[in-house]
N, C-alpha and C positions, 0 to 999 in steps of 0.2 A: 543245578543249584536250587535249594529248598528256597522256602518262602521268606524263612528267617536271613537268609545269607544276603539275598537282593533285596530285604526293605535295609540290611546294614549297608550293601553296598551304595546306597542313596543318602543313608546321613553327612555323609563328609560334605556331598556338595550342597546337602542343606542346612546344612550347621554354618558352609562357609559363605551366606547369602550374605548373614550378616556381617559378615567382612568386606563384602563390596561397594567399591569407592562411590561419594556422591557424585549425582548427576547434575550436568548446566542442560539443558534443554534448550536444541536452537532449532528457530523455525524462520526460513525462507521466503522472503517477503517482496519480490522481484517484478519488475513489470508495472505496467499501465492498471491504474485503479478504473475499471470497471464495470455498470455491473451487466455488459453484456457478454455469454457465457458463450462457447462455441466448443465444437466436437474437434476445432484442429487449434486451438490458442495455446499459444505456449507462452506467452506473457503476459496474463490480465492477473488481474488481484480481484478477489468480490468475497465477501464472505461465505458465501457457497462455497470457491476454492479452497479459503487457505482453515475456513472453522474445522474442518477434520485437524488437521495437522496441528492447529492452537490447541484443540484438547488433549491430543494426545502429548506434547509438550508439558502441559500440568498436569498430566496423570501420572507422571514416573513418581514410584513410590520412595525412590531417593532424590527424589527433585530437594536441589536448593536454591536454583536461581534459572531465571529463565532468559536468553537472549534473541532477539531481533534483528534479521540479516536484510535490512533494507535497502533495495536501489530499486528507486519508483520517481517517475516525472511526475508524476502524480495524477488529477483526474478526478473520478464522483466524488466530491465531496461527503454525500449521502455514506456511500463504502468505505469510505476513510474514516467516517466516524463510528460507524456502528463495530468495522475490525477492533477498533482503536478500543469501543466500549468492552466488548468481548475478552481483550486482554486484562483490560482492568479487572473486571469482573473475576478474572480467574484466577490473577496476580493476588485480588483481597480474601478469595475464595481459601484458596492457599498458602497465604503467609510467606508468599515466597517473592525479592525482588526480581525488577524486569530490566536489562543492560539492555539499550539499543544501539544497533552501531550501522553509521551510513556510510554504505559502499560509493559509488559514483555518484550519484545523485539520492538525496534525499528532500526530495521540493514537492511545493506545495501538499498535494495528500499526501506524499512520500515523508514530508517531515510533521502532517498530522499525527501517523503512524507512528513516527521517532517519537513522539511527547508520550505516547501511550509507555514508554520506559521511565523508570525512576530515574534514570541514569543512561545520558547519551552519549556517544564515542563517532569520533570520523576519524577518517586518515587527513593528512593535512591539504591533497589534492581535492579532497570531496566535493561537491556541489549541495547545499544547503540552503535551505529557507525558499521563496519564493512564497512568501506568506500572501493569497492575494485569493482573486477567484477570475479566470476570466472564461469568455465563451466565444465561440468561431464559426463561421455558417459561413454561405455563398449565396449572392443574389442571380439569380438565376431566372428572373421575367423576362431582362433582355433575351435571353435564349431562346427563349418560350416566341418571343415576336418576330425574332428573323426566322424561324422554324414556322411560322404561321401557324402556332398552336392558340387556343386561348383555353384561358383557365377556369372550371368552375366548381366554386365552392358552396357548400348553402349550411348556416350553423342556425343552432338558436343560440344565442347570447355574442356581443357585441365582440366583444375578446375573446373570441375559439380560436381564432387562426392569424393570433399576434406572431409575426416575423415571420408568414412563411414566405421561406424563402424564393417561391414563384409567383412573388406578388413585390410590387414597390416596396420599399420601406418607408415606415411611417415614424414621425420625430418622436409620438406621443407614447411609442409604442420599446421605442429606443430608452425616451425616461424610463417604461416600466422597467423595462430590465436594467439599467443600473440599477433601478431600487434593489431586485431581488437580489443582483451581487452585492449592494452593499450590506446587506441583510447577513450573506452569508458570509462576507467581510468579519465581520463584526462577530460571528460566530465562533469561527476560524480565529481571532485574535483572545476569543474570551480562551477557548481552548487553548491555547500557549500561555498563554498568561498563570493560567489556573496552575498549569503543569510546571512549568519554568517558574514562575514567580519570581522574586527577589533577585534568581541568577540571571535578570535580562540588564543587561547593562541602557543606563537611562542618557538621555542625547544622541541618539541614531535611532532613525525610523522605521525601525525592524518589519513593520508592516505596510511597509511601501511594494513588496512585492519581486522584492530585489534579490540576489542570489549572490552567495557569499563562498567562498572556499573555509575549509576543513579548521585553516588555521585562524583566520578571519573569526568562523563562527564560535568560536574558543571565548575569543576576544569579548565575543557580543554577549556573550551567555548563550547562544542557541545550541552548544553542545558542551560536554563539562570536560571534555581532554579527548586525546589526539592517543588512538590504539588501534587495533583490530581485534576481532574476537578473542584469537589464539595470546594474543601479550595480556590484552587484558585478565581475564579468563586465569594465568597462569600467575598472573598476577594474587589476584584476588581469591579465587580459590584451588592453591596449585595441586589440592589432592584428588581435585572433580575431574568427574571422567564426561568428554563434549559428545555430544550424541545433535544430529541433524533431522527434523522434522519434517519432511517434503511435502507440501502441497500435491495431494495426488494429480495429477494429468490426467484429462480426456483421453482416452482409450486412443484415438488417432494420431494425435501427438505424441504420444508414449512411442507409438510405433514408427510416427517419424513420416505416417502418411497424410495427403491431401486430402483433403473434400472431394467427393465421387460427385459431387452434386451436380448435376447439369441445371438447374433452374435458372433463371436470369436473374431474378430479383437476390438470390443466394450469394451468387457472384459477384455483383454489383456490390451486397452489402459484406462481402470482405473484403472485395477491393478495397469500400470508401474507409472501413475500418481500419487496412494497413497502410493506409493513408496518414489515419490520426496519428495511429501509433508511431510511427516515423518520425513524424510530424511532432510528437512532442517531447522524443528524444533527439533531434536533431535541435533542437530551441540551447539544449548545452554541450554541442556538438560530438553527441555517441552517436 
């Protein structure tokens, strides 16, 4: 075949780019917001995870809308907002709306991450809101004194080693940290506010901290209708072609294996970590 024959036989299919249907871009937003990263996690959220897969989302050069596959208990605060910031950014970047829609749970950071959409969607079972911040530790001195261990710390400045946990707890030290959850209280509500506005329905105390079902949060304004991607989606733009955006996986997880690690301290800190994570899907019984 000459030269002339094979550049003809490549214009049909570049002629017919232009004919190919617009894209919805949907990116996978699953698991425990944290921002500790591991070689075998298969459910954390941090911006390290999921920022590949968000840009690649707004880069499709037929992008018209972009969706949000969220089921998160939620978790860093910190992670939930800077994700949340990044979507924005690339939703204004691009001119393009952002559909969030919550799978099983969308609470606390998980429904920070929902606001980060123009437009949010549950199913009517969903779990929703949990607008709050809170924190969990163990006292652990007692331990320390039937073990006949003692503890010793040496800091400069008076507040280094507020709450740790192999020491008493102290009342004055309990006030600080309300303050900082209230703080971030307070944060967390301006963010919903901002986002929802007007759609928050006024006389319930949406930031009590309280968790609401699918149809419920309808009611409240915390979600704007009751679909899942594919209704939606077919709805709203039925000629768009859906395309799914995966947060890549650490290479260990991909493959489905363990941590080889023998160390103690390694071990220790995934156990106490599949601990959390349990722990804060079992609060709405997944």
């Amino acid at each position: 075949m000459s030269v002339t024959d094979k550049i003809a036989a490549r214009l049909p299919r570049v002629m017919d780019r232009g004919e190919r249907p617009p894209v919805v871009a949907a990116v996978r937003l699953h698991g425990v917001i944290t921002p500790q990263s591991s070689p075998v996690a298969r459910n954390t959220i941090n911006l390290q995870n999921v920022e590949s897969a968000i840009n690649r989302a707004f880069d499709n050069e037929r992008l018209i809308a972009v969706a949000l596959l969220i089921n998160s208990p939620g978790g860093a605060p910190t992670q939930s907002a800077l994700i949340a910031e990044r979507i924005r950014e690339l939703a204004t970047k691009k001119h393009v709306p952002v559909l969030a829609f919550c799978e099983d749970v969308a609470a606390s950071g998980g429904y920070w991450l929902a606001c980060a959409g123009d437009e949010i969607y549950a199913h009517g079972t969903s779990l929703v809101g949990s607008i709050g911040v809170v924190s969990a530790g163990f006292g652990l001195n007692g331990l320390l004194d039937k073990a006949g261990v003692e503890r010793r710390v040496y800091t400069a400045g008076e507040n280094k080693v507020r709450l740790d946990p192999f020491q008493a707890e102290k009342p004055e030290d309990v006030e600080w940290l309300k303050g900082l959850h209230a703080d971030l209280h307070e944060q967390f509500k301006e963010w919903v506010t901002e986002r929802r506005g007007a759609k928050l329905k006024d006389g319930t105390d949406l930031f009590s901290g309280e968790v609401w079902t699918g149809s419920k949060a309808v009611e409240l304004g915390l979600v704007d209708g009751i679909g899942t991607i594919r209704s939606v989606i077919a709805k709203r733009f039925p000629d768009a072609e859906l395309t799914v955006a995966e947060p890549r996986k650490p290479l260990l997880a991909k493959l489905g294996l363990a941590s080889t690690s023998t160390r103690s301290g390694d071990l220790v800190a995934q156990v106490l970590a599949s601990v959390e994570e349990r722990a804060r899907w079992s609060r709405f019984g997944l």
